[in-house]
C-alpha positions in Angstrom: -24.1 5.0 52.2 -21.7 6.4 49.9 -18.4 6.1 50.4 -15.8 8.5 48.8 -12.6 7.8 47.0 -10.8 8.9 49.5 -11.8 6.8 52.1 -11.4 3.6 50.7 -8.4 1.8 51.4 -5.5 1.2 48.9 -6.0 -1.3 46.1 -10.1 -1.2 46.5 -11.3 -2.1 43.1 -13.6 0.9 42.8 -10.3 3.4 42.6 -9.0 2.1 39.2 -11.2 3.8 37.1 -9.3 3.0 34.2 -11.0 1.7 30.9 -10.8 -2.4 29.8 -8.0 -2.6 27.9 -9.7 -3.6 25.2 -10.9 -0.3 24.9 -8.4 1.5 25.8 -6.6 4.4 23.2 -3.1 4.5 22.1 -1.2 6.2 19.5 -4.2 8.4 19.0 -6.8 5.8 18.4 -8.2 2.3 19.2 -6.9 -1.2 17.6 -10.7 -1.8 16.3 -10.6 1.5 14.5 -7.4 1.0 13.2 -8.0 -2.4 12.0 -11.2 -1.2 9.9 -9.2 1.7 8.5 -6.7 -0.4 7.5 -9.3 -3.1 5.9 -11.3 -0.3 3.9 -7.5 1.3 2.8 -6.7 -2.4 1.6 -9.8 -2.8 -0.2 -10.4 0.7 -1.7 -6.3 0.9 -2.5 -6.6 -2.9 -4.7 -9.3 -1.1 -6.7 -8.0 1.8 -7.5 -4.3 0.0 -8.2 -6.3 -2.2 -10.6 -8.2 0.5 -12.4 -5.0 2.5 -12.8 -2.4 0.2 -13.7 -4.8 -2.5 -15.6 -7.2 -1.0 -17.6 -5.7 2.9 -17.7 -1.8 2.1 -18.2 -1.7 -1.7 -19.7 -4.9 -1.4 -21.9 -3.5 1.6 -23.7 -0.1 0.3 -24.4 0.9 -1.8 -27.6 4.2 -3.4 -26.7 6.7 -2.6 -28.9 4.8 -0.2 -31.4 5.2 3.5 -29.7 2.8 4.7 -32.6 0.3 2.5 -31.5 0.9 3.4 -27.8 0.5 7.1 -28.6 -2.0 7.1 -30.7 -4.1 5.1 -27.8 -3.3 7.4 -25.4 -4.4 10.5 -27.0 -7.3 9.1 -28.2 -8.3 8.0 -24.4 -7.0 10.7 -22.8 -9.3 11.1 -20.0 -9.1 7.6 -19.6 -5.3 8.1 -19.2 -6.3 11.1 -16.8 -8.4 9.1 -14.6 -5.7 6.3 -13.9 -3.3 8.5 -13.0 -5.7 10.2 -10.7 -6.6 6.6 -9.5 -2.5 6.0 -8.8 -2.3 9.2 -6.6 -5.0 8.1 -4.7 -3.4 4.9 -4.3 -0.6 7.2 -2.4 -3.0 8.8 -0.1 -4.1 5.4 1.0 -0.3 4.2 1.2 0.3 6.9 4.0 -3.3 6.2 5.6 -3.1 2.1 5.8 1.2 2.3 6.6 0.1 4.3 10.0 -3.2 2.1 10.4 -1.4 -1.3 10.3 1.4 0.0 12.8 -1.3 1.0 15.4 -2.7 -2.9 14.7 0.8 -4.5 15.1 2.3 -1.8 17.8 0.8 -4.2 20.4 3.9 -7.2 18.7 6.6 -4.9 18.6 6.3 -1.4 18.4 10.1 -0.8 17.0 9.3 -3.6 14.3 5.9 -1.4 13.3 7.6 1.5 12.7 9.9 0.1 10.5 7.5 -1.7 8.2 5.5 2.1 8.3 8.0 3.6 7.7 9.2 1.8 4.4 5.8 1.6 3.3 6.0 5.8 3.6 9.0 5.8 1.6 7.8 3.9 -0.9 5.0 6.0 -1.2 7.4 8.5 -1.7 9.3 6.9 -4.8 5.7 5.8 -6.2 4.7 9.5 -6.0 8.3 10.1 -8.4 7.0 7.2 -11.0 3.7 8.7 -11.5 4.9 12.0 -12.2 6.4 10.1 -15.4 3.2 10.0 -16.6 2.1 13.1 -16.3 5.4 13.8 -18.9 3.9 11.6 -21.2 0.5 13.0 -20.8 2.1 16.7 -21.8 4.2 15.5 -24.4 1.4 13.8 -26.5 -1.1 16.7 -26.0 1.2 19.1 -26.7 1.4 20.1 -29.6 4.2 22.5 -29.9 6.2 19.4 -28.7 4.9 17.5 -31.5 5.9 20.6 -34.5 9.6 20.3 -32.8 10.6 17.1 -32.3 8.4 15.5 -34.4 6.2 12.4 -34.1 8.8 9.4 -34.2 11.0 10.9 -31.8 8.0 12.3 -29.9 6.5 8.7 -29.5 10.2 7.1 -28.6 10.0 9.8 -25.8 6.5 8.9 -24.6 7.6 5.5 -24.7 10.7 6.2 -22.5 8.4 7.9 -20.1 6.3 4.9 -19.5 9.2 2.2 -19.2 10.3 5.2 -16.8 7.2 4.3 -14.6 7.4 1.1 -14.9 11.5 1.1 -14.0 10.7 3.1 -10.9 8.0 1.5 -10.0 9.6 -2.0 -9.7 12.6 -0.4 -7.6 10.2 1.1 -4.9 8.9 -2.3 -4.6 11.7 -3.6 -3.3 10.5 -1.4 -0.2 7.5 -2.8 -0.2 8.1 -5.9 -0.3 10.0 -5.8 2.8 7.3 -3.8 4.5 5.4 -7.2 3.9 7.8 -9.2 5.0 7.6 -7.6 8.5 4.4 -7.3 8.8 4.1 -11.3 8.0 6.1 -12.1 10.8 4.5 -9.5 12.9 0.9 -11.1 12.0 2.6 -14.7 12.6 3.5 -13.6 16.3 0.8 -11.8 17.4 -1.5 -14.3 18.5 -4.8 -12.5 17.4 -4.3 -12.6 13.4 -3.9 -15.7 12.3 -0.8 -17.5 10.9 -1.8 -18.4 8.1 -2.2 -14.7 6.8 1.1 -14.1 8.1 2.2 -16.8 6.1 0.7 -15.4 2.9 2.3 -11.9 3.6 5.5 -12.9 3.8 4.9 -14.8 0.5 3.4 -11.5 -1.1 6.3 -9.6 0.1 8.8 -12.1 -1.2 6.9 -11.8 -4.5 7.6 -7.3 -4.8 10.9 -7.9 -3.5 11.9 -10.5 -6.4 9.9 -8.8 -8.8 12.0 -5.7 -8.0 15.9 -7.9 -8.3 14.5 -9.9 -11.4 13.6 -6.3 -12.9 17.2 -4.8 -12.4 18.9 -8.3 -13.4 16.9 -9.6 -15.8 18.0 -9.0 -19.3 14.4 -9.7 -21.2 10.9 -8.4 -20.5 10.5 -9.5 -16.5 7.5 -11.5 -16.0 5.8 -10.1 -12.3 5.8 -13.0 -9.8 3.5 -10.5 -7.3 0.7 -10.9 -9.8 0.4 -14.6 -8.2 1.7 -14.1 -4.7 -0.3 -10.8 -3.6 -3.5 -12.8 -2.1 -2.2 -12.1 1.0 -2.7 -8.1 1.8 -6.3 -9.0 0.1 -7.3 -11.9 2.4 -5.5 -9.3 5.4 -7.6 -7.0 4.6 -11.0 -9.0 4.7 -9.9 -9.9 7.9 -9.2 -6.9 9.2 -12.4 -5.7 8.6 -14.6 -8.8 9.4 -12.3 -9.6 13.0 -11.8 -6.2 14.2 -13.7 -6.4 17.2 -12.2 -9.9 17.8 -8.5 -8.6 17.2 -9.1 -5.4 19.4 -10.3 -8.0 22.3 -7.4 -10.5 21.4 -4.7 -7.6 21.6 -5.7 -5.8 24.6 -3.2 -8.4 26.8 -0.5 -6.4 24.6 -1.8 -2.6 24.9 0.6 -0.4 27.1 
């Protein structure tokens, strides 16, 4: 016999139709998914940060010789191209892992997740403003009605500006990031389902932008980046992320309103 909603009594098991909440959707989509979007971002952001910064901005400058810089840069132009390309993709994936980790750590505090988004949005935003230096540099050496009015010493002191530009820029916005590390550290610390150790490592990671950003501004000398030993952290995240999702999507669902 079948009986109908209706006619069972209040509280019968069989009237809460609602999902597991392990499975259940918030802020548009589930934890798992979130957490795998966030993992690829991670992974797919680290190699296109490398590739652009690395090999297309640090392999074709000469310290100190603007001549040399120029002359590099022209001659590897599409090189040049391709990182920059590579750095505004590294903004696209900004905005997609900034709303990804807030729908992983929403469960912790959702107040604290927007926060960390959001400065990881912003500093998207003054990234975007760095990169566009380059392009600068890019016309100015190709150019070559440029080059027949200013000349090429003053041309190459300008390219050179442009790039210190980036870099100047660059290091300020990380101050942002560095404290969108920082919350998200403590976040993973307290959450219970990633674990503390990680959170740990991103609050060392984010300590490492944020000084890099003050010992940039203060320092009086060429700034040696402390990040480029104290980033293992958003790496190791994002392994996790994508190896644990299901785990973390089960672990969080206690938290899921």
């Amino acid at each position: 016999m079948t009986i109908r909603t209706e006619d069972r009594p209040a509280g019968h098991p069989l009237n809460d139709e609602r999902p597991h909440p392990s499975r259940r959707v918030a802020d548009g989509w589930s934890i798992r998914t979130a957490s795998i979007t966030a993992g690829v971002g991670l992974l797919l952001m680290s190699a296109c940060a490398g590739f652009g910064k690395f090999v297309a901005l640090d392999g074709l400058v000469t310290e100190g010789d603007p001549a040399q810089t120029a002359q590099d840069i022209v001659a590897s132009q599409g090189v040049f191209r391709l990182g920059i390309a590579s750095l505004i993709l590294v903004i696209a994936l900004d905005v997609v892992i900034a709303c990804a980790l807030y729908r992983v750590f929403s469960p912790v505090n959702k107040g604290l997740s927007s926060l960390a988004a959001a400065m990881r949005l912003v500093y998207a935003g003054v990234f975007m403003v760095a990169i566009a230096q380059l392009l600068g540099v890019l016309r100015l050496l190709t150019d070559d009605g440029f080059r027949a009015v200013l000349g090429a010493d003053l041309l190459n002191a300008q390219a050179s500006l442009g790039l210190a530009a980036f870099t100047d820029i660059w290091y300020v916005g990380q101050f942002l990031f560095g404290l969108h590390l920082l919350i998200e550290g403590y976040l993973a610390y307290r959450s219970g389902y990633i674990p503390r150790v990680l959170g740990a490592l991103l609050v060392i990671a984010g300590l490492g932008y944020a000084t890099d950003s003050i010992g940039a501004v203060l320092s009086q000398n060429s700034w040696t980046a402390v990040s480029s030993f104290t980033f293992l952290g958003e790496f190791l995240l994002a392994l996790w992320l994508l190896i644990r999702a299901r785990s973390i999507a089960v672990k969080a669902s206690p938290f899921v309103e």
